[in-house]
C-alpha positions as CSV (number, residue, x, y, z in Angstrom):
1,X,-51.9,-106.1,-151.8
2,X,-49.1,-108.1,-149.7
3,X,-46.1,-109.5,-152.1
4,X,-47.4,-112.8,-151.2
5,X,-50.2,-111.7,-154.0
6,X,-52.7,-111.7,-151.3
7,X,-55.2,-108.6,-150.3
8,X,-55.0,-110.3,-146.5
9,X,-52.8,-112.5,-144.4
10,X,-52.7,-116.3,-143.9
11,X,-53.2,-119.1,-141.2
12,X,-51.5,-121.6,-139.2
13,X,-53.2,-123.8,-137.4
14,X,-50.2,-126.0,-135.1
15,X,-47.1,-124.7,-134.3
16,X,-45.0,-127.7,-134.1
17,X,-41.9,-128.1,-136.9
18,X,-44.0,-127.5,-139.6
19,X,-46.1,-125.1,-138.7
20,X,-44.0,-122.5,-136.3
21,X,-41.3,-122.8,-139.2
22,X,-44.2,-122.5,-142.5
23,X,-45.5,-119.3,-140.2
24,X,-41.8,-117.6,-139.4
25,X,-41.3,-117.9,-143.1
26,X,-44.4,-116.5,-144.2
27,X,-44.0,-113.5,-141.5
28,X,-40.4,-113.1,-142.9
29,X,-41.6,-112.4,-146.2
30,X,-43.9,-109.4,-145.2
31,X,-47.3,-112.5,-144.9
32,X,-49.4,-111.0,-142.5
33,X,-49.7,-114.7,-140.5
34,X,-52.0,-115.9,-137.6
35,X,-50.5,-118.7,-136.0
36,X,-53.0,-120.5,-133.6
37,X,-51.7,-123.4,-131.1
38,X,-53.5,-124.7,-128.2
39,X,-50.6,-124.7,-125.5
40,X,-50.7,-122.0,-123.9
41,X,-46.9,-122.0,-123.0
42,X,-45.9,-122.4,-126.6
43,X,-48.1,-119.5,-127.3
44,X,-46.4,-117.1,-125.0
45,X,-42.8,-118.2,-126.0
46,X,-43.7,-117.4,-129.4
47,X,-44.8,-114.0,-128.5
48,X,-42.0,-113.4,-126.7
49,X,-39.8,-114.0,-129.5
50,X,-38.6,-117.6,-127.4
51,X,-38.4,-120.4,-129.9
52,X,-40.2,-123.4,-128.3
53,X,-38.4,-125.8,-131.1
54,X,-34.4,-126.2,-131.9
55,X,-34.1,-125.3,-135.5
56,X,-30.9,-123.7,-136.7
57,X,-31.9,-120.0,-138.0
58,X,-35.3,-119.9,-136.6
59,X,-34.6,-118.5,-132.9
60,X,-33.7,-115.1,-134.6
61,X,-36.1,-114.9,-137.4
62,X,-39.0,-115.6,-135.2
63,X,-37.6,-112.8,-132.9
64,X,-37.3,-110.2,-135.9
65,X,-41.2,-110.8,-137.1
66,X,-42.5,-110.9,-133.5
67,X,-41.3,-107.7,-132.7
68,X,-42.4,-106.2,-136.3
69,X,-45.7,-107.2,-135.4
70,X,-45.8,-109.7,-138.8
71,X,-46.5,-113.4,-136.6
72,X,-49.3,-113.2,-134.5
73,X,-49.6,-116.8,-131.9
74,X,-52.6,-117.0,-130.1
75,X,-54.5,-120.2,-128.6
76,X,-57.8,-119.8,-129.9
77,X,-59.0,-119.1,-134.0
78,X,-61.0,-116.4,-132.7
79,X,-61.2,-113.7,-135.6
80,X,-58.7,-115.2,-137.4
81,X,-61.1,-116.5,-140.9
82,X,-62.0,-112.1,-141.0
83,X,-58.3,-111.5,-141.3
84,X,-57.1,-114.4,-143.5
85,X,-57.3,-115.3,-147.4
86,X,-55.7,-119.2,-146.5
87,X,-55.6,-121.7,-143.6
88,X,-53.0,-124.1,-143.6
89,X,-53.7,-127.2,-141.4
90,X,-50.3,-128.5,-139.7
91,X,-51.4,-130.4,-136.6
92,X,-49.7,-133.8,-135.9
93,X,-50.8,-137.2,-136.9
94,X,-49.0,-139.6,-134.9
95,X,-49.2,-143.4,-135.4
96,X,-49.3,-146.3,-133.0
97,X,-47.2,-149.2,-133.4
98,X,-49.7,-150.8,-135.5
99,X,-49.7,-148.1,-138.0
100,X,-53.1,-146.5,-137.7
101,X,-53.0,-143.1,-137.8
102,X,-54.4,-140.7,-135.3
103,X,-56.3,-138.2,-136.7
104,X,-57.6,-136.5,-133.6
105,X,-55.8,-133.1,-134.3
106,X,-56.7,-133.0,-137.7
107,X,-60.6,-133.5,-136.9
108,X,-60.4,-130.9,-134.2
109,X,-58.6,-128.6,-136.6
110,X,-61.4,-129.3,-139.1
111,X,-64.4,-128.3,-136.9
112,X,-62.2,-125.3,-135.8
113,X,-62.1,-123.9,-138.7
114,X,-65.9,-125.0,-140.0
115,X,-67.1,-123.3,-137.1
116,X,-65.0,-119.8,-137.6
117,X,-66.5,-120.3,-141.3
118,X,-69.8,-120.6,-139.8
119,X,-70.0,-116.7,-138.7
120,X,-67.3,-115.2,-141.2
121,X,-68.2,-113.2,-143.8
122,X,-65.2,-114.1,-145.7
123,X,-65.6,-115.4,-149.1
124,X,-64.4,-118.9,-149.9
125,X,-61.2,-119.0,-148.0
126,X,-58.8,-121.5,-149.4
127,X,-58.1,-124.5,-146.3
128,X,-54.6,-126.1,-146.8
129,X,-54.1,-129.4,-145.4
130,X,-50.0,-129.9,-144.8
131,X,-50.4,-132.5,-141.7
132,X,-49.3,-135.9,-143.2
133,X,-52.3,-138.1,-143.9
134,X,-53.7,-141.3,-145.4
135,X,-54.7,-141.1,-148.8
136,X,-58.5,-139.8,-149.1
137,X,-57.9,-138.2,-145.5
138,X,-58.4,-135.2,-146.7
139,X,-61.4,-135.4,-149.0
140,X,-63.3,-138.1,-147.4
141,X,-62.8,-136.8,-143.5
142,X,-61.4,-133.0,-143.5
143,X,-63.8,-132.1,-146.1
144,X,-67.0,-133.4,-144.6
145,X,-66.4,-131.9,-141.6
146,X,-65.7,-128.3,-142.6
147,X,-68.9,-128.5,-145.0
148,X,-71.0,-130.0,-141.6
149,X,-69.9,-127.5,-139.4
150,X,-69.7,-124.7,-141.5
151,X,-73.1,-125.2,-143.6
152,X,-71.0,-124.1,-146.4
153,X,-70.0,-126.7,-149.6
154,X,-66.6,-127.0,-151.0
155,X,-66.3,-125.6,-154.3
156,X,-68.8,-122.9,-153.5
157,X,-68.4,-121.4,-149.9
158,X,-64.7,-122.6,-149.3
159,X,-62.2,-124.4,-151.2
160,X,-59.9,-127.2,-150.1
161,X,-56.4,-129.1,-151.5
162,X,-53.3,-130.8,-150.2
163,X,-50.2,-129.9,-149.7
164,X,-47.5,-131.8,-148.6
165,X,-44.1,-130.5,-146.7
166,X,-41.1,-132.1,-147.5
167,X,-38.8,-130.8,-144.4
168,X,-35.6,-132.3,-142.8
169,X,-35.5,-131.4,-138.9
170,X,-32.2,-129.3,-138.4
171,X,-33.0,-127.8,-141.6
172,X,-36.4,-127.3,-142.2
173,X,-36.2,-123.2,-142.1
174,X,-33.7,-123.5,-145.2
175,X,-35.7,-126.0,-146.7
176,X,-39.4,-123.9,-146.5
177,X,-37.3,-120.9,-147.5
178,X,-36.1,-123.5,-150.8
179,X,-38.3,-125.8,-151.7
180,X,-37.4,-128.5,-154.2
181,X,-40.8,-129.0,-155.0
182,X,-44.5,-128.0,-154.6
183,X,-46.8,-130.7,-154.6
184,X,-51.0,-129.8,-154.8
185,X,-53.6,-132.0,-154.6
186,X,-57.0,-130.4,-154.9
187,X,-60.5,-131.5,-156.7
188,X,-61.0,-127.9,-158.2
189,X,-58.6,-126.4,-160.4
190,X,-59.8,-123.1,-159.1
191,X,-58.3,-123.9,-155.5
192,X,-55.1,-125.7,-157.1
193,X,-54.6,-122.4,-159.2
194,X,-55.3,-120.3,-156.3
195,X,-52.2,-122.4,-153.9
196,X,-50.2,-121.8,-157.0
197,X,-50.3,-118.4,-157.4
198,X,-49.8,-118.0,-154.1
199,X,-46.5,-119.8,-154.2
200,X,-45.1,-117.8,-157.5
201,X,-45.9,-114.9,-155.8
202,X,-44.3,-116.1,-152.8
203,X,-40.9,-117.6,-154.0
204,X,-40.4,-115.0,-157.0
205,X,-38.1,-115.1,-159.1
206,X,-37.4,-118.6,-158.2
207,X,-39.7,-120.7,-160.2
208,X,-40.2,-124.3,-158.0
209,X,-41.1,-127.4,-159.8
210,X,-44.6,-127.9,-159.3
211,X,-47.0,-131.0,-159.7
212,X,-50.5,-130.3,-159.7
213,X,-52.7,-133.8,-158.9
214,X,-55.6,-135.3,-157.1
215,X,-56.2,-135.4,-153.1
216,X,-54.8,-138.7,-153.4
217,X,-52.2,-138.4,-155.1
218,X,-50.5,-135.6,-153.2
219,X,-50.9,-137.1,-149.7
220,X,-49.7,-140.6,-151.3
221,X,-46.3,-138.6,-153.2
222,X,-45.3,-137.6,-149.4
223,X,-46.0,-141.4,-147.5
224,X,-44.3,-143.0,-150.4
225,X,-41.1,-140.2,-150.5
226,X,-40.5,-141.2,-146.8
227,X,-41.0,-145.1,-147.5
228,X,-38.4,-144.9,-149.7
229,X,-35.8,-142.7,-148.1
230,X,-36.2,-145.1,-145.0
231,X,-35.5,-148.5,-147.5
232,X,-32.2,-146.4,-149.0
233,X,-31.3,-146.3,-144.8
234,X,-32.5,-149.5,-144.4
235,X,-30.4,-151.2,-147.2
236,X,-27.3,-149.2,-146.4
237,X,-27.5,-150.2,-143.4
238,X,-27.8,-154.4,-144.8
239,X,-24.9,-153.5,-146.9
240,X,-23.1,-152.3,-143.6
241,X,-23.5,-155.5,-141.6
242,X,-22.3,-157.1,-144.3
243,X,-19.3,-155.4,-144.6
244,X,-18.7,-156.0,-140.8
245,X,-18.4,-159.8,-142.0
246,X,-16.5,-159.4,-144.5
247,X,-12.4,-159.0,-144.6
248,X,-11.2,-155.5,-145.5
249,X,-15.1,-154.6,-145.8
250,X,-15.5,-150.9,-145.5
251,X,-19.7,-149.4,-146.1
252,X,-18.3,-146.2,-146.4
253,X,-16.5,-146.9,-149.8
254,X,-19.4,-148.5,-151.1
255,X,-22.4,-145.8,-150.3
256,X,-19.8,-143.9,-152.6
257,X,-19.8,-145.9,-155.1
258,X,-23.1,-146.5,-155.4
259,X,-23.9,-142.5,-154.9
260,X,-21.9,-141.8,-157.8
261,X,-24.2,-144.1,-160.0
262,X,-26.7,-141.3,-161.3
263,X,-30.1,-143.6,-161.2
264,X,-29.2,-144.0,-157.1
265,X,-27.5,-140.7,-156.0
266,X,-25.5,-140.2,-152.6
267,X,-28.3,-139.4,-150.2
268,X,-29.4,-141.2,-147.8
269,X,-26.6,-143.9,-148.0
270,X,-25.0,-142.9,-144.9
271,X,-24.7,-146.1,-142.6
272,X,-25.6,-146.0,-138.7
273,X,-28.0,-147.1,-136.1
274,X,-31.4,-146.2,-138.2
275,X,-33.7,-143.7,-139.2
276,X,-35.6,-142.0,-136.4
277,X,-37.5,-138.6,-136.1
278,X,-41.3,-137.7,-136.7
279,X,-41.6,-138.5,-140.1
280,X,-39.9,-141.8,-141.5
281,X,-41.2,-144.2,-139.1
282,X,-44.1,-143.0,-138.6
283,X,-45.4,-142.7,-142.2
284,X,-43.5,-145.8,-143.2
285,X,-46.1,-147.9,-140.5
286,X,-49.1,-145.9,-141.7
287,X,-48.6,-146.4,-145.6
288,X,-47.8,-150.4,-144.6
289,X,-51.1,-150.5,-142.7
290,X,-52.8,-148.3,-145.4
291,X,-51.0,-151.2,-147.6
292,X,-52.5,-154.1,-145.7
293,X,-56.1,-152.5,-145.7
294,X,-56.0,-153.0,-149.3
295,X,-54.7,-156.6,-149.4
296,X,-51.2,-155.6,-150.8
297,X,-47.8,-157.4,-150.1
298,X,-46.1,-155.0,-147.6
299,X,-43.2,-157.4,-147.2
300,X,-40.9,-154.9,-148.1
301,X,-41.9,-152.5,-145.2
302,X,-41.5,-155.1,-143.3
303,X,-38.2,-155.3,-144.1
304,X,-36.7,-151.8,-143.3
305,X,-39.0,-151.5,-140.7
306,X,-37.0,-154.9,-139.2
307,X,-33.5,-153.8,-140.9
308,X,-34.1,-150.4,-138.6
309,X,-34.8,-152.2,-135.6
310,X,-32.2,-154.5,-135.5
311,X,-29.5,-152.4,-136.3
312,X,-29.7,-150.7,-132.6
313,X,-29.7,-154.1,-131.1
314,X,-27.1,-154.5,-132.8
315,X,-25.0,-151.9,-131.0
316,X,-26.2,-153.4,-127.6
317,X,-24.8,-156.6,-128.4
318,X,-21.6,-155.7,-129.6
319,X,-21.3,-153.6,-126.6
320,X,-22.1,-156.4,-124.4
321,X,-19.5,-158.3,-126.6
322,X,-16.6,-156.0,-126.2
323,X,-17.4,-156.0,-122.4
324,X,-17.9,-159.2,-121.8
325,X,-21.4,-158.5,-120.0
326,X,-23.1,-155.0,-119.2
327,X,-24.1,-155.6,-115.7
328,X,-22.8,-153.3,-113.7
329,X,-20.8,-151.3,-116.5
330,X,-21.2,-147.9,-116.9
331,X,-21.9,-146.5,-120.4
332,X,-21.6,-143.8,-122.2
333,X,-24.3,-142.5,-124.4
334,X,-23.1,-139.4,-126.5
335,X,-26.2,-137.6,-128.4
336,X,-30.1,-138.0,-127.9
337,X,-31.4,-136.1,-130.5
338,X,-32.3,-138.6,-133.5
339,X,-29.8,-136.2,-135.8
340,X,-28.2,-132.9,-135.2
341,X,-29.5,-129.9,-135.4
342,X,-32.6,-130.8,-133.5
343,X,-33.5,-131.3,-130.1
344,X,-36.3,-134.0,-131.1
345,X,-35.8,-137.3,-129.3
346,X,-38.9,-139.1,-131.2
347,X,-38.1,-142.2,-132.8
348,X,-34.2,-141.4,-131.9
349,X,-32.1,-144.5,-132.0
350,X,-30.3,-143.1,-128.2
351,X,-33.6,-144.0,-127.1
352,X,-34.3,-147.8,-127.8
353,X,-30.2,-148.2,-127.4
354,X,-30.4,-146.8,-123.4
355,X,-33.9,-148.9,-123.0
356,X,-32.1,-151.9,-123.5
357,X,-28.4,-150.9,-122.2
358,X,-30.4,-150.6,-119.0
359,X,-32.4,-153.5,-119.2
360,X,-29.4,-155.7,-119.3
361,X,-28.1,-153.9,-116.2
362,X,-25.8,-151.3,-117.4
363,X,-25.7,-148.1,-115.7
364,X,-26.4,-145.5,-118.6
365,X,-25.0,-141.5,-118.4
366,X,-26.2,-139.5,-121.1
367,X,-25.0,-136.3,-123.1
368,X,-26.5,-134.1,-126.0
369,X,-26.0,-130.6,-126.5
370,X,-29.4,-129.5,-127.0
371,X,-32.1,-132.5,-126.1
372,X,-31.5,-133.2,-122.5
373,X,-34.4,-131.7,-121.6
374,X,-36.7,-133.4,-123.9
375,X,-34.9,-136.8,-122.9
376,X,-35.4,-136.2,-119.0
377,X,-39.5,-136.2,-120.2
378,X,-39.0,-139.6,-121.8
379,X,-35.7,-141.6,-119.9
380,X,-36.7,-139.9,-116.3
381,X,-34.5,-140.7,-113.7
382,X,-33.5,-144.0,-115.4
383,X,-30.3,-142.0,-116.0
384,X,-27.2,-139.8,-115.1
385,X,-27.5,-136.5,-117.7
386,X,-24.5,-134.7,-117.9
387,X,-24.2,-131.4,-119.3
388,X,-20.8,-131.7,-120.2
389,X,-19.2,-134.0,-122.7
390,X,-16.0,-135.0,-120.2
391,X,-18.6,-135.4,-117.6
392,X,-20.5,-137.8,-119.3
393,X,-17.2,-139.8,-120.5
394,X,-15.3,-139.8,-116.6
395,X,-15.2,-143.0,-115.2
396,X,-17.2,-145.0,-118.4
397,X,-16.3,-148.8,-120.0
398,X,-17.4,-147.7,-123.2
399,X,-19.2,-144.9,-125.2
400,X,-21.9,-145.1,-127.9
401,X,-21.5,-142.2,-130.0
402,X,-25.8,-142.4,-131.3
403,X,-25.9,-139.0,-132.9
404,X,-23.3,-137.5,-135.1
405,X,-23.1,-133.9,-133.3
406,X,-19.7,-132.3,-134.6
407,X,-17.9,-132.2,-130.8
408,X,-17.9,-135.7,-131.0
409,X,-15.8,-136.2,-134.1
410,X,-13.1,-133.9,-132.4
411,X,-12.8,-135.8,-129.3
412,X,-8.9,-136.0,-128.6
413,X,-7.4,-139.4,-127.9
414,X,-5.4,-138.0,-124.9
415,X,-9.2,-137.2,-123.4
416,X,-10.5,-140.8,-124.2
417,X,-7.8,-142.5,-122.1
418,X,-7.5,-139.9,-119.7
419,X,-10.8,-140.0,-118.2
420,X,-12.5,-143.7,-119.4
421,X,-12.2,-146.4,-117.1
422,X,-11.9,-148.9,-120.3
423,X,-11.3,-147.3,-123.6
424,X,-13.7,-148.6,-125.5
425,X,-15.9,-146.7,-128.3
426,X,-18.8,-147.3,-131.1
427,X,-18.8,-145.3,-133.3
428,X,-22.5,-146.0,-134.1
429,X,-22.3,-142.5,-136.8
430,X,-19.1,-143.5,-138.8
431,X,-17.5,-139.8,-138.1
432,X,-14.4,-140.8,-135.7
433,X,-11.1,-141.1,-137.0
434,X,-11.2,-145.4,-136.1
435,X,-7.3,-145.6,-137.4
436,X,-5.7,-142.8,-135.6
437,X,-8.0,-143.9,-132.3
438,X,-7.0,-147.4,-132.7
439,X,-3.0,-146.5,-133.1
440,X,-3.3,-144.7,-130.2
441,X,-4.7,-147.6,-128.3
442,X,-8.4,-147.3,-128.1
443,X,-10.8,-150.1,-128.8
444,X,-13.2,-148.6,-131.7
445,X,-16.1,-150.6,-133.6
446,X,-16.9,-148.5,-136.2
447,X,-20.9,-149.6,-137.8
448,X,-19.9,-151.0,-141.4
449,X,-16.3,-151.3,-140.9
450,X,-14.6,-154.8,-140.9
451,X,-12.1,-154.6,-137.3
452,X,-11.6,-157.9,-136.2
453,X,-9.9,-156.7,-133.0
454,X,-12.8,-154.4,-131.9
C-alpha cells in the first residue's frame, strides 16, 4: 500500500502545466504515476529528466523522480489501466474567439481510456476529469464515451467525477503541493469518497478544505473563479485609467485601499496591461458563450473582456503620443511571457502590444529571459530578439516594460540614457521607480499614475 492510500499507481493523461506538474507531484510523494502525452519530443525530455515547461522548482523535482524510477512518460496508454487505481484527464481545451470550446483532446482522451478499459481487467478505475470544461462536459460527453467504447457503465464497471485545478503559471508546483481547496464533482458518492480519500491520504496532516458537489457544479466553481479574478483585473485596471485623468491620481494607493477592505482583499488589484495566460481569457469567453446559449445577459463579460483589450491599445497610443508617430521608431519591448515565472506567451499582452507597434510601422526588438523561444514560434521574423537586456535597449526611442520580470525594476538610470536614443519608458507593470527616473531626466508613463509631462 503506497502513502497515497493506494494498492497501485495513478495516471496522467497530458503533460502540459497541469498535468507534467499534477504527475511530478504525485511521483514526489512516493505515487507510482504513468504520465502519457502524445509528442513524442515532450516524452523523451521528460525521461531524460529535461523539463519541456518553465516552472520554478519543477526542473529539479522532475529530475529526482525520473531517475528514481517514480514518473514514467510514455506516448501511448498501452498497459497503463493494469498498473493504475486513477486516471486524471488533463488535456487542453482551448477556445476560439467566439468562445466555443474545443473539446477535441478531451474526446480523444475519453476513447483512450474506454478502449484500455475495454481489455483491462482492472476493477472500476476511478477517471478524473481536471481539463477545464463546460458545465455537463463531463457527464453528458466524457461519460458517454468511456461507457461506448469501453462496454462498461459508470457506477458499475468504472467510476467518474470532476476535479478542478486551481494553478497560477510560475507557481503552480507550490500551488499543487498546497492546495487552497479541493473541489469534487461526481454523481456517485462512492467515486467522490474515493477522490477524497485519496487526497487526505495524500496531503496528510494538512487537512484541505473540501467541497463535495455535482458534475456541474464543480466545472462551473472553476469558469466562474477565473471570470471573476479577470473583472477584479479588469476594474483595476478602469480605476487606473481613471487615475491617469485625474490630478495627483495614483491606482497604486487605491488597490490598497480597497485591498485592506476585508469583503475585497488585495489580490488581483494590481494595475497593468491585462490578464493573459491559458486560463483567464480563455474560460472567461467560454462561460460568456455558455452564458449566451442560455439566453443570459453577459454584458458584464463583455465588459472585462473590452476593459482587457483596450488597455494594451492603450499603451500603443501613448507610445505613439510621446513619440509623436511610430513609423520608423525603434521600440523596445522588455518581457514576453504574459507574467514571470513562465515562459508561456498565450494570451500575453507583449503579444497584441508588438502586433500593433508593428502595424503602425515601428521597428520592434524584443527581450525576455525565458520565452524567446516560444515568441520566435508566434512573432517570427517580424522582430529583432535580443538575448541581452542592454541589447535590446541600444539604440531604442522608447521601451515598454509588458512583463514585470525583477531585472527590469533594477534598470540603472545611467544605463537608460546611456544606450537609448530617446529616453523614453512605460512602465506598463507599475515596478520602476517613476520619481527617481524622472529626476534623473527620463520620460516615464507609469499605467495608473497621473504625470502630465509624460
Amino acid at each position: 500500500m503506497l502513502a497515497s492510500g493506494l494498492s497501485r499507481g495513478v495516471g496522467v493523461i497530458g503533460a502540459g502545466y497541469v498535468g507534467l506538474t499534477l504527475s511530478v507531484f504525485l511521483a514526489s510523494k512516493g505515487v507510482k504515476t504513468i504520465c502519457v502525452e502524445k509528442d513524442r519530443v515532450k516524452v523523451r525530455k521528460i525521461m531524460d529528466g529535461v523539463s519541456p515547461i518553465h516552472e520554478q522548482g519543477l526542473p529539479e523535482l522532475l529530475h529526482h523522480v525520473v531517475r528514481n524510477g517514480v514518473l514514467e512518460a510514455r506516448d501511448e496508454i498501452g498497459d497503463m489501466m493494469e498498473r493504475v487505481e486513477i486516471v486524471f484527464i488533463t488535456v487542453g481545451t482551448p477556445t476560439g474567439s467566439d468562445g466555443v470550446p474545443d473539446l477535441s483532446q478531451v474526446k480523444e482522451a475519453s476513447r483512450q481510456v474506454g478502449e484500455a478499459m475495454s481489455t483491462s481487467r482492472a476493477a472500476r478505475p476511478l477517471i478524473v476529469v481536471k481539463s477545464t470544461v463546460l458545465p455537463g462536459t463531463t457527464w453528458h460527453v466524457v461519460r458517454p464515451i468511456i461507457e461506448e467504447v469501453s462496454g462498461r457503465s459508470c457506477g458499475d464497471g468504472f467510476h467518474l467525477c470532476v476535479n478542478p485545478e486551481f494553478l497560477r503559471e510560475g507557481s503552480a508546483l507550490q500551488d499543487t503541493m498546497n492546495p487552497d481547496r479541493i473541489i469534487i464533482g461526481a454523481k456517485h458518492s462512492e467515486a467522490a469518497e474515493r477522490l477524497k480519500k485519496f487526497y487526505e491520504a495524500l496531503y496528510h496532516p494538512s487537512k484541505i478544505p473540501t467541497i463535495i458537489t455535482t458534475p456541474t457544479n464543480a466545472e462551473l466553481i472553476k469558469l466562474a473563479t477565473n471570470a471573476y479574478l479577470a473583472l477584479k483585473i479588469s476594474f483595476i485596471n478602469l480605476i487606473s485609467q481613471i487615475c491617469e485623468a485625474t490630478e495627483d491620481g495614483d491606482v497604486g494607493v487605491i488597490a490598497e485601499g480597497l485591498g485592506l477592505d476585508p469583503r475585497i482583499g488585495p489580490l488581483f488589484l494590481r494595475a497593468g496591461l491585462g490578464f493573459g495566460g491559458s486560463c483567464l481569457p480563455k474560460d472567461l469567453r467560454a462561460l460568456r458563450w455558455f452564458a449566451a446559449s442560455r439566453g443570459v445577459d453577459t454584458s458584464l463579460l463583455e465588459a472585462i473582456i473590452g476593459i482587457n483589450r483596450a488597455q494594451r491599445l492603450r499603451a500603443v497610443e501613448k507610445a505613439e503620443s510621446m513619440l509623436g508617430g511610430l513609423s520608423g521608431k525603434r521600440v523596445a519591448v522588455l518581457g514576453l511571457a504574459f507574467k514571470p515565472g513562465t515562459d508561456d506567451i498565450r494570451e500575453a499582452a507583449s503579444i497584441d502590444i508588438i502586433r500593433e507597434l508593428l502595424a503602425r510601422g515601428a521597428e520592434v526588438r524584443v527581450h525576455d529571459p525565458a520565452a524567446l523561444e516560444n515568441a520566435r514560434q508566434v512573432l517570427g521574423e517580424s522582430v529583432t530578439y535580443c538575448s541581452g537586456l542592454y541589447e535590446c535597449l541600444n539604440g531604442a526611442d522608447l521601451a515598454i516594460i509588458a512583463t514585470e520580470w525583477p531585472e527590469y525594476a533594477d534598470i540603472d538610470p545611467s544605463t537608460i540614457k546611456s544606450l537609448m536614443r530617446k529616453t523614453l519608458i512605460i512602465d506598463g507593470r507599475r515596478i520602476l521607480n517613476t520619481r527617481r527616473l524622472m529626476e534623473e531626466g527620463i520620460r516615464v508613463h507609469t499605467v495608473g499614475l497621473h504625470n502630465p509631462l509624460a
